[in-house]
C-alpha positions in Angstrom: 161.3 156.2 228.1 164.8 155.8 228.8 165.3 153.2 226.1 164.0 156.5 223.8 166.6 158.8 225.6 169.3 155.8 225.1 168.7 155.8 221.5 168.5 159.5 221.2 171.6 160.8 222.7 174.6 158.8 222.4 177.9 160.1 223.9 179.9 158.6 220.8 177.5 158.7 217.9 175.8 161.9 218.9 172.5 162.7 218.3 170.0 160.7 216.2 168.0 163.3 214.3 164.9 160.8 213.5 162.1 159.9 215.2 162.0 157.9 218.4 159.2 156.6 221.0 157.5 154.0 222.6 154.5 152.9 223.2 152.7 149.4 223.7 155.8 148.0 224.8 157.3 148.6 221.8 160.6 151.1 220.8 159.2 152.8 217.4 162.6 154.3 215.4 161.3 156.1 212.2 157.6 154.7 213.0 159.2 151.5 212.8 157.8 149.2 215.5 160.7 147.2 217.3 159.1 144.4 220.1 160.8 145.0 223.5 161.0 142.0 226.3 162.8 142.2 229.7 163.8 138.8 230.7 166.7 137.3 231.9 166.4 133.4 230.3 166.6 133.4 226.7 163.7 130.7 226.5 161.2 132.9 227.9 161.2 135.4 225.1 158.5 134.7 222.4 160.8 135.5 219.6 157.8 133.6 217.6 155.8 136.4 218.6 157.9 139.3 217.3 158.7 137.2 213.6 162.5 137.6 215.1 164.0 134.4 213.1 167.3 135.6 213.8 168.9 136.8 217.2 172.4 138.4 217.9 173.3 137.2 220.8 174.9 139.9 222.5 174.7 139.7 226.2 178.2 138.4 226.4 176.5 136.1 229.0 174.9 133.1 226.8 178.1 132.2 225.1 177.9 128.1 224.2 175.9 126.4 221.7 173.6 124.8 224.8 173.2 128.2 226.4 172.4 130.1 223.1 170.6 127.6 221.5 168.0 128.9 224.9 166.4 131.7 222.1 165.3 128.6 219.9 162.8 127.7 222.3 161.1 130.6 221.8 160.7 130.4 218.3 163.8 131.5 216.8 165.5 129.6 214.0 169.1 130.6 214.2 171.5 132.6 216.5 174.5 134.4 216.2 176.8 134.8 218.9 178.1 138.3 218.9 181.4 136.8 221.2 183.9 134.5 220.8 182.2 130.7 221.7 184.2 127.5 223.5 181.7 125.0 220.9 180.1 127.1 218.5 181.3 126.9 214.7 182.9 130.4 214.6 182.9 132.7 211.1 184.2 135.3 210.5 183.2 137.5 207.0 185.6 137.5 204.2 187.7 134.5 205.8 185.9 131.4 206.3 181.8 131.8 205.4 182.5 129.4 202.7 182.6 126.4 205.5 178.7 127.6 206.7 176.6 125.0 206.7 172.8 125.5 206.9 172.3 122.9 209.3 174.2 124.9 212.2 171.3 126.6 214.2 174.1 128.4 216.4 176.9 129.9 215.2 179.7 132.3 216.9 180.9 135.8 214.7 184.2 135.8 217.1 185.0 138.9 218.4 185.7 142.7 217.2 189.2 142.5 217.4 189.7 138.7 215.8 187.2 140.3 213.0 190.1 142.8 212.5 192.6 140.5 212.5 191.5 137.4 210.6 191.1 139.5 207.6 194.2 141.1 207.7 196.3 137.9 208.5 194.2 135.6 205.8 195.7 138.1 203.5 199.2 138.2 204.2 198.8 134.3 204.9 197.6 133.7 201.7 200.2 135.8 200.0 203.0 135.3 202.2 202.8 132.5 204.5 202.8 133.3 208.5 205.4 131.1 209.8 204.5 133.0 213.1 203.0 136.3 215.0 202.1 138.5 217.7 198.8 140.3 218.1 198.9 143.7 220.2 195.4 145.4 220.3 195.0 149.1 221.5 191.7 148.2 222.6 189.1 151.3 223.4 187.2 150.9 226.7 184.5 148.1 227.4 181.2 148.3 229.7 182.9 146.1 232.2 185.6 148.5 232.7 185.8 151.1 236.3 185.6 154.3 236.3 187.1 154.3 239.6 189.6 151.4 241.1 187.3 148.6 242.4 186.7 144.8 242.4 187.2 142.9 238.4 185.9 139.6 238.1 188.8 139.0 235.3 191.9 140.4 236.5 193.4 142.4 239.4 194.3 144.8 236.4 191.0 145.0 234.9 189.6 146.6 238.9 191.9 149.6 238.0 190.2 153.1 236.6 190.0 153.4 233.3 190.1 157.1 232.8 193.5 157.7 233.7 195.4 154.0 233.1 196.8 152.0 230.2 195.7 148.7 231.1 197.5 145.7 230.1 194.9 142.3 229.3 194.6 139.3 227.9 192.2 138.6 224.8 191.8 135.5 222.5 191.7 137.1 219.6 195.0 135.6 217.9 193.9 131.9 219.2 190.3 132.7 217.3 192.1 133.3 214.5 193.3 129.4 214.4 189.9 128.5 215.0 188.9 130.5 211.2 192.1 130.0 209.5 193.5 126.2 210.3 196.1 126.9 209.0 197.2 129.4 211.5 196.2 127.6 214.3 199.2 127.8 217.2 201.1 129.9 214.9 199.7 133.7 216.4 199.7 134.9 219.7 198.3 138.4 221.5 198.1 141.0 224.1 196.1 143.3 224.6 196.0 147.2 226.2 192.4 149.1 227.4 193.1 152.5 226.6 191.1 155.7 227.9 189.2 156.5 224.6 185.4 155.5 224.1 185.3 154.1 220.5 187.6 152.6 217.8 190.4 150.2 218.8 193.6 149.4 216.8 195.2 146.4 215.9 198.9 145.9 215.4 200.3 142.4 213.4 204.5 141.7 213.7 205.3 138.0 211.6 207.5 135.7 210.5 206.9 134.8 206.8 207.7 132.4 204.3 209.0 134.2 201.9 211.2 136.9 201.1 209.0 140.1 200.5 209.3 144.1 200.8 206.9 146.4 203.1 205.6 148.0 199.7 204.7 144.4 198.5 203.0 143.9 201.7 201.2 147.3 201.3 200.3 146.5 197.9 198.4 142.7 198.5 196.5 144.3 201.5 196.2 147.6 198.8 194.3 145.0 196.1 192.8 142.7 198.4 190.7 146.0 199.8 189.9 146.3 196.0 188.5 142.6 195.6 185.4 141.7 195.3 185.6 139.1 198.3 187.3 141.6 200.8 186.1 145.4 199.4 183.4 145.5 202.0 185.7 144.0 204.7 189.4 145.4 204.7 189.7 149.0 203.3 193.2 150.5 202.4 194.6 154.6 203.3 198.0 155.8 203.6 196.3 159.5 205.4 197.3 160.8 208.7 194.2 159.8 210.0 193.7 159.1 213.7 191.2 156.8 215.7 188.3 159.3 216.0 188.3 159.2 212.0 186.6 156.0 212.1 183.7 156.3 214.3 180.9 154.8 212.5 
């Protein structure tokens, strides 16, 4: 039942106006029957049972190839790791799928902001050349976040409210990047700032390039690259006054 609520009222995406219920132990969106297991070891969950072949990982918790690779033992035949991974080949669309290979059974997708990123500087990489840069993410609030000052298991910063702070963190975003793009590798670094807003986080890129080029020529390969047919579904181009609320899904 509260799964149903969950679903049904969502403080960022408003209201869903189809159908949701359960029953049977199953969450039914649309009359659509999804299987629903409460279990805290991945190898315990008959994903055989459901005919789920393919599992997001996204616990944030089972993070390595061995610890992933847990939801094979329940019949699953590949995982993706919705987090950046310390062993698992890491892809990210529009900048490196071509390197897949079928034989990988676990596989990382990095993170939100390096799938920002990694786009945007695989572009101005390939058109420019990064002799260096610096990341800076204005990065909406996460569930490990406080409302109120308490204990953080990452930083003394990251125990601070929320509501009412800018707070300064760390992120591996820019190192991912050299993880998808070789060629980048050691060449990008990046900070990060949690911001009081609930959805939609902003990325900001400052390089060093090879060449000698213009803002408007910049504008204009990230312009056609939005337009290609590798990067039209990934990287999209405005020059309106919009703001972050403007792209909540």
């Amino acid at each position: 039942d509260y799964m149903v609520y969950m679903f049904k009222y969502d403080s960022v995406h408003r209201r869903f106006e189809g159908d949701v219920s359960a029953k049977d132990g199953k969450l039914y969106i649309n009359g659509k029957g999804i299987t629903v297991y409460a279990e805290k070891d991945p190898a315990n969950i008959p994903w055989k049972d459901a005919g789920a072949e393919y599992i997001v990982e996204s616990t944030g918790v089972f993070t390595t190839v061995e610890k992933a690779a847990a939801h094979l033992k329940g019949g699953a035949k590949k995982v993706i790791i919705s987090a950046p991974s310390a062993d698992a080949p890491m892809f990210v669309c529009g900048v490196n799928l071509d390197a897949y290979d079928p034989k990988y059974t676990v596989i990382s997708n990095a993170s939100c902001t390096t799938n920002c990123l990694a786009p945007l500087a695989k572009v101005v990489n390939d058109k420019f050349g990064i002799v260096e840069g610096l990341m800076s993410t204005i990065h909406a609030t996460t569930a490990t976040q406080k409302t109120v000052d308490g204990p953080s298991a990452k930083d003394w910063r990251g125990g601070r409210a929320v509501n009412n702070n800018i707070i300064p963190s760390s992120t591996g975003a820019a190192k991912a990047v050299g993880k998808v793009i070789p060629s980048l590798n050691g060449k990008l670094t990046g900070l990060a700032f949690r911001v009081p807003t609930l959805d939609v986080s902003v990325v900001d890129l400052v390089v060093r390039l090879e060449k000698p080029t213009t803002y408007e020529a910049i504008k204009g390969a990230l312009r056609e690259a939005s337009q290609s047919p590798e990067l039209k579904d990934i990287i999209a181009y405005t020059e309106d006054a919009v703001v972050s609320t403007d792209f909540v899904g």
